[in-house]
C-alpha positions as CSV (number, residue, x, y, z in Angstrom):
1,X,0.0,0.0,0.0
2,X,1.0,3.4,-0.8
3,X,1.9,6.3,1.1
4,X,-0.8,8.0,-0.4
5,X,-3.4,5.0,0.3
6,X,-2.5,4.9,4.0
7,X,-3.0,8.9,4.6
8,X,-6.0,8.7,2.7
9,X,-6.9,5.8,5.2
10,X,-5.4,7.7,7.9
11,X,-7.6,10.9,7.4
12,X,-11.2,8.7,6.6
13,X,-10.5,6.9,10.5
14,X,-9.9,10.5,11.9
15,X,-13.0,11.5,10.3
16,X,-15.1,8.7,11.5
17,X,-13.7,9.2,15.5
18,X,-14.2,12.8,15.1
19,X,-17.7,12.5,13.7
20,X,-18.6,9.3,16.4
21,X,-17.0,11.4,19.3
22,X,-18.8,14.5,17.6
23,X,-22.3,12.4,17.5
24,X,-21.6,11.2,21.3
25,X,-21.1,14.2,22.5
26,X,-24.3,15.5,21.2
27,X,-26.5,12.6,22.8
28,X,-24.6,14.1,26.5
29,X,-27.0,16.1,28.6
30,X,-25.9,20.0,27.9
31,X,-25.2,20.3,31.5
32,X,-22.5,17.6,31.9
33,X,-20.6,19.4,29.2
34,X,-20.6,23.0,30.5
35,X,-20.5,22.2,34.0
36,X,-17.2,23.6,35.9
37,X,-13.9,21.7,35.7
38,X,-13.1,19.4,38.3
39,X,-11.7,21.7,41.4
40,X,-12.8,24.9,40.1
41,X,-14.3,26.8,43.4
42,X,-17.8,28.4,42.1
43,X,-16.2,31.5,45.1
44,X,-12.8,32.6,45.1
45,X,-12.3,35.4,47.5
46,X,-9.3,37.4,49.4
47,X,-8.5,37.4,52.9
48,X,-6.4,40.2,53.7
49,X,-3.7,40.8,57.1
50,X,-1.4,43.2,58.4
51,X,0.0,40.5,60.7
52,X,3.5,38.6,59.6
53,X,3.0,35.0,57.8
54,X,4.5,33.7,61.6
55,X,1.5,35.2,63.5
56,X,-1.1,33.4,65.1
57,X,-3.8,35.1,63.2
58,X,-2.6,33.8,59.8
59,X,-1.9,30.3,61.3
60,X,-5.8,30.1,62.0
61,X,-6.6,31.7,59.1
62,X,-5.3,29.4,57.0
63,X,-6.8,26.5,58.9
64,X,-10.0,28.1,58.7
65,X,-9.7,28.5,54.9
66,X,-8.7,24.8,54.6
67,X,-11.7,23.7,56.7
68,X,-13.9,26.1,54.6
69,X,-12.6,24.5,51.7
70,X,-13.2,21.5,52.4
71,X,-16.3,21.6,53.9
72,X,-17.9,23.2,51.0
73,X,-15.8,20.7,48.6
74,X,-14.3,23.2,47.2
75,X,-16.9,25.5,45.7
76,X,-15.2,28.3,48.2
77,X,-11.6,29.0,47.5
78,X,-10.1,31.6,49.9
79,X,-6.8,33.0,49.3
80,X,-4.5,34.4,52.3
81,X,-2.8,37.4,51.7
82,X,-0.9,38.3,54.8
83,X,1.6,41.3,56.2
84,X,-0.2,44.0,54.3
85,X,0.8,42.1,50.8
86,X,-2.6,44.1,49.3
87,X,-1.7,47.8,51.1
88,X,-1.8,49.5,54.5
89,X,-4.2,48.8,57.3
90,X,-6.1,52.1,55.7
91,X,-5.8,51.2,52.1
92,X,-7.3,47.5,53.3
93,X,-9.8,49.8,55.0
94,X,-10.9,50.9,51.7
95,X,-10.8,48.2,50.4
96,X,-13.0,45.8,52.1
97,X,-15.8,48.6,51.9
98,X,-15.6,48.6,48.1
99,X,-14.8,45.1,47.6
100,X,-11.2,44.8,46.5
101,X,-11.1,42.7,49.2
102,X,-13.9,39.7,50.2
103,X,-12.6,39.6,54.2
104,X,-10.3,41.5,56.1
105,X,-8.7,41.2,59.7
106,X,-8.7,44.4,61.6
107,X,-7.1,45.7,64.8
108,X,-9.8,47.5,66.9
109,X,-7.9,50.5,67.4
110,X,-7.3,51.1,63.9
111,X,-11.5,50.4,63.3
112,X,-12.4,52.6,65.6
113,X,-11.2,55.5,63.0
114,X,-14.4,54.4,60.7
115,X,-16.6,53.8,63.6
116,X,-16.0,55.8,66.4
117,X,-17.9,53.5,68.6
118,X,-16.2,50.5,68.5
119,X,-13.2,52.7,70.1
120,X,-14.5,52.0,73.6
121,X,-12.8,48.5,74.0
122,X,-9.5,50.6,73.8
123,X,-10.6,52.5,76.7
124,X,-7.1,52.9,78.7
125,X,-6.6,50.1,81.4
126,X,-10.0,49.2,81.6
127,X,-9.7,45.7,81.5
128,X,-7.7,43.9,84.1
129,X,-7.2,40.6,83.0
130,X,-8.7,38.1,80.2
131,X,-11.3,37.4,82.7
132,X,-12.7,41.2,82.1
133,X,-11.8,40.9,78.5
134,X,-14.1,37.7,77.4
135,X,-17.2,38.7,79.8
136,X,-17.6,41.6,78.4
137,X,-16.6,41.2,74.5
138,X,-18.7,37.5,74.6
139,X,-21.3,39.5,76.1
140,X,-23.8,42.9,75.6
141,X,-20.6,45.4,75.1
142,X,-19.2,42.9,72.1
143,X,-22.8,42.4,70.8
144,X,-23.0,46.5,70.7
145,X,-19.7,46.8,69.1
146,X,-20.4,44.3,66.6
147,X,-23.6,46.2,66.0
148,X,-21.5,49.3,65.2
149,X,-19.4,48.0,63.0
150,X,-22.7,46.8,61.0
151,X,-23.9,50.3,60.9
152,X,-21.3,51.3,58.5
153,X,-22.1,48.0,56.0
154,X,-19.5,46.1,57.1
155,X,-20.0,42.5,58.3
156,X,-18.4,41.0,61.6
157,X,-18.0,37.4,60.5
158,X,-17.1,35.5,63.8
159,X,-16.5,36.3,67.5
160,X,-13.5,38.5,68.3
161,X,-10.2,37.2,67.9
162,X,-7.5,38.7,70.3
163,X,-5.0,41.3,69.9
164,X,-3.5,41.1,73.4
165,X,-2.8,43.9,75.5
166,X,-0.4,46.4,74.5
167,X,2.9,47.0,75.8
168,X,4.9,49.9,75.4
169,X,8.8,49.6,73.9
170,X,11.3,52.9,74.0
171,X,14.5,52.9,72.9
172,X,15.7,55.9,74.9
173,X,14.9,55.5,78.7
174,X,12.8,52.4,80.4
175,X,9.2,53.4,81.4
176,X,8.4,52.9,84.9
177,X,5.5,55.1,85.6
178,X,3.5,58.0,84.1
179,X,5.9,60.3,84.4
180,X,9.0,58.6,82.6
181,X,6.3,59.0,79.5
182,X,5.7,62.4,79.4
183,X,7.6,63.9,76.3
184,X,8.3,60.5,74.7
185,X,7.7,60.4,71.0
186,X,6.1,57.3,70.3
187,X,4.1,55.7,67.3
188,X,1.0,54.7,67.5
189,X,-1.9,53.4,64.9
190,X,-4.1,56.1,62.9
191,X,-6.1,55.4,66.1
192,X,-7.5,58.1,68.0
193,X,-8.4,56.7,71.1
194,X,-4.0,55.4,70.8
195,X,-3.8,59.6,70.8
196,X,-5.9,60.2,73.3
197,X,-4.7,57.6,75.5
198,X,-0.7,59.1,75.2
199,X,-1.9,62.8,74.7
200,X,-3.2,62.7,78.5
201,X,-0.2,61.0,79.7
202,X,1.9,63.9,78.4
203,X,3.4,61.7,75.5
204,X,4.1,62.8,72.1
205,X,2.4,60.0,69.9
206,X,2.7,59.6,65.9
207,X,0.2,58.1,63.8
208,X,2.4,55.8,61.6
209,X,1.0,52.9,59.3
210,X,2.1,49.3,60.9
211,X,4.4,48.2,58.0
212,X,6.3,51.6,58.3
213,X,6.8,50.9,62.0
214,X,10.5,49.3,61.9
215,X,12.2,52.0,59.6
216,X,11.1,54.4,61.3
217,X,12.2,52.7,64.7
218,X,15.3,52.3,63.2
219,X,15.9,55.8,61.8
220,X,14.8,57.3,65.5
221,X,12.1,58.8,63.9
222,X,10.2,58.0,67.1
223,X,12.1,57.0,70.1
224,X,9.2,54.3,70.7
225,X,5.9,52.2,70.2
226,X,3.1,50.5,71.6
227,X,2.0,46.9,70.6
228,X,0.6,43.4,72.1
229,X,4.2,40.9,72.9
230,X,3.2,39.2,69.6
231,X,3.4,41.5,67.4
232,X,6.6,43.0,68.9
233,X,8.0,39.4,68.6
234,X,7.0,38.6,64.8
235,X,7.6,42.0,63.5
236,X,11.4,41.7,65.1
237,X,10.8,45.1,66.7
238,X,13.2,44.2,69.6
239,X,15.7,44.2,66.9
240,X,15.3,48.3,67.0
241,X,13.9,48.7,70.9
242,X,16.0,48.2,74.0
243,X,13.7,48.3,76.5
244,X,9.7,46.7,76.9
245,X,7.2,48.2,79.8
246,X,4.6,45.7,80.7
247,X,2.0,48.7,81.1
248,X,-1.5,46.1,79.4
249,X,-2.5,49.9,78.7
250,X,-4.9,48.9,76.2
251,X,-6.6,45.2,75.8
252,X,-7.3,45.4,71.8
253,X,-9.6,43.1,69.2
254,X,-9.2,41.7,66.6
255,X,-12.5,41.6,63.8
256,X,-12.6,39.3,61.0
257,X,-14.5,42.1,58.6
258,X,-16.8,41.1,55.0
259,X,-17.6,42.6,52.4
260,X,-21.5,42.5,52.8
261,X,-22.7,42.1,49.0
262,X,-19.2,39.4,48.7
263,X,-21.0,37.8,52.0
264,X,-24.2,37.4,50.7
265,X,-23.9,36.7,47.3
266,X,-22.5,33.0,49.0
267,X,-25.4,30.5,49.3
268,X,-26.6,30.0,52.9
269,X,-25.1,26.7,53.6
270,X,-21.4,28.3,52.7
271,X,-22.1,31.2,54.8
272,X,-22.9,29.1,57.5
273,X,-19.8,27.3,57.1
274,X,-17.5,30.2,56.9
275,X,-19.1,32.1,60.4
276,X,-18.7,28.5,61.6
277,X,-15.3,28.3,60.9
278,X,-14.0,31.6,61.5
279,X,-15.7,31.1,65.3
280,X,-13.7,28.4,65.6
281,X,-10.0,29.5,64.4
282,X,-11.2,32.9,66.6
283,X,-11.3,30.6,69.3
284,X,-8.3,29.2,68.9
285,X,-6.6,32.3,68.0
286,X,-7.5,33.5,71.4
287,X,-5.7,30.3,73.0
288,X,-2.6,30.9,71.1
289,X,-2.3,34.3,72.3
290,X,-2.4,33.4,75.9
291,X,0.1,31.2,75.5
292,X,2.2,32.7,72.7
293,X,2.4,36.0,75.2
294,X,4.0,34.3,77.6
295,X,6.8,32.0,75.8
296,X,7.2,36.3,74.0
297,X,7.9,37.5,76.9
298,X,10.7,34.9,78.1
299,X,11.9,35.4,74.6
300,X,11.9,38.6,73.9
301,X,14.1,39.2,77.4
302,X,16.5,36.0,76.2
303,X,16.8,38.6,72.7
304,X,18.2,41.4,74.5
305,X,14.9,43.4,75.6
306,X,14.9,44.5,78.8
307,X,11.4,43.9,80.6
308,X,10.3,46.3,82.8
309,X,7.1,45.9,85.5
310,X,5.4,49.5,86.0
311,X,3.7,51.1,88.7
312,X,-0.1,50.5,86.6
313,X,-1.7,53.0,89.3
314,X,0.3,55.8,88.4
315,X,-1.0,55.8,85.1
316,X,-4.9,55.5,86.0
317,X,-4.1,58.2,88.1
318,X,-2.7,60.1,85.7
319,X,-5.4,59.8,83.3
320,X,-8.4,60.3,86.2
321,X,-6.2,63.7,86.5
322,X,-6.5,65.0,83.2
323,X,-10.3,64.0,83.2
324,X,-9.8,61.3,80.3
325,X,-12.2,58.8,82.0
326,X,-15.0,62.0,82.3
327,X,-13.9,62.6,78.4
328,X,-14.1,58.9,77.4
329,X,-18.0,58.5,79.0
330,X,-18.8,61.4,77.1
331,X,-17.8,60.6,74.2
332,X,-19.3,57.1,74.0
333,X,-22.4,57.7,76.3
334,X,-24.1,56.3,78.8
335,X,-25.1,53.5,76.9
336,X,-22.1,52.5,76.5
337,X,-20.2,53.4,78.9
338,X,-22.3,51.4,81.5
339,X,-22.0,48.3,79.2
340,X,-17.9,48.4,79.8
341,X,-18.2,49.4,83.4
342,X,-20.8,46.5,83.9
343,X,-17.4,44.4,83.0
344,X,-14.5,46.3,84.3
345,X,-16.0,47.9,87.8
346,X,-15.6,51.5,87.8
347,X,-13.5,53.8,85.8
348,X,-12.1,57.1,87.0
């Protein structure tokens, strides 16, 4: 047989396969043939951080998105995108209101500069110990916060995950009572109840965006900063700090934000799954934390940082002084302000 012959042969099987796959095909329901490819998620959506990849918050983010996955068999795909890899805490602010971004997490204090409210868990050592912290954040005043936050079209998608109270690191002097921080120039979050708080005390405080904290500890733009052990540990900020005062001036939260027309485009049964998981990792967040502040603290003194207990009561007293308690019920209300105290005891 020829050449010729066998690609004329050739070309009359490939019509006939073509023609019989062609003719199969067509006897297929349409929708098995424009269905999704296999492990195609119908949802693919951004999670946004400011926190490093090392933090616990990412650790049970991730989880979370692997459980959501899962769970939903992969119709929801949520991609991580951690230590402000999408923009600064206030371009992320943007963001999630617009829907650049499907689900952000958000430090309280920073928050507060959209909703005011929600600036009353940052009320200067208010809260005494975690025992405060989780009465009153599981309870009415983190129910009213939450509502807040709603008010502005955002969504609060689980429980409140945990910050940790914030320390205070100088380079310059230690910080032993009120009075060593009077003068001190010290960064602070775009947060104004961060101002407030220092203002009072007679400090000099700078609104600086988290991921320009380190150069400009390093540069001695400001001598110091304020931040919960694990942040100071992940971000390596003892690497720029010498010493670290254990003031807890401020317990702050952390809320897993959505995007609500993201949120509620999702069928119920995934939005179900995704509060469900998010509660969860929050929880465990919380855990980590606890401990995490602890092993920081042993750490951060084995790297060099010298760890310094304050006199607390100076600085209430300080505050009480300059009528910063009076201010702070009058600027969130009774309302509120009974809701925190019902917690806490007492302020001022």
């Amino acid at each position: 047989m020829s050449n010729e012959t066998t690609k004329k042969s050739s070309n009359a099987m490939s019509r006939r396969q073509v023609l019989k796959v062609g003719a199969a095909a067509a006897a297929l329901p349409l929708f098995s043939i424009m269905t999704r490819p296999a492990n195609a998620a119908e949802f693919t959506y951004k999670f946004a951080t400011g926190q490093d990849p090392s933090h616990p918050v990412n650790k049970r983010a991730q989880e979370a998105i692997d459980r959501i996955r899962n769970a939903t068999n992969g119709r929801m795909e949520i991609k991580l995108f951690p230590a402000n890899q999408l923009g600064s805490d206030t371009d992320l602010m943007s963001q999630i209101r617009n829907g650049g971004v499907e689900f952000f997490n958000q430090a309280n204090t920073v928050l507060s500069t959209l909703v005011p409210a929600a600036g009353i868990v940052n009320t200067g050592f208010a809260f005494h110990d975690y025992g405060d912290v989780w009465k009153a954040m599981d309870g009415q005043l983190g129910a009213y916060v939450r509502a807040q936050i709603e008010k502005v079209g955002l969504l609060t998608m689980s429980k409140p995950w945990d910050n940790g109270f914030r320390q205070i690191t100088t380079s310059t002097k230690p910080i032993k009572n009120a009075a060593d921080v009077k003068g001190v120039k010290l960064r602070v979050p775009a947060a104004p109840m961060l101002t407030s708080l220092f203002t009072a005390l007679g400090a000099s405080p700078s609104p600086i965006n988290f991921n320009e904290v380190y150069s400009s500890l390093q540069t001695k733009l400001v001598e110091g900063q304020e931040n919960p052990l694990a942040i100071i540990s992940t971000a390596r900020l003892y690497e720029v700090q010498k010493y670290c005062t254990m003031s807890n001036h401020v317990w702050d939260a952390y809320w897993i934000l959505g995007n609500r027309r993201a949120f509620e485009k999702l069928p119920k049964d995934i939005q179900e799954i995704v509060r469900r998981e998010l509660d969860k990792a929050a929880t465990d967040e919380r855990a980590d934390i606890a401990s995490f502040s602890g092993f920081a603290r042993n750490d951060l003194a084995g790297k060099g940082l010298q760890i310094i207990e304050p006199d607390k009561d100076s600085f209430k007293e300080a505050l009480a002084k300059a009528n910063f308690y009076k201010d702070m019920k009058a600027k969130f209300g009774d309302e509120a302000w009974k809701l925190l105290q019902n917690s806490v005891g007492s302020l001022g």
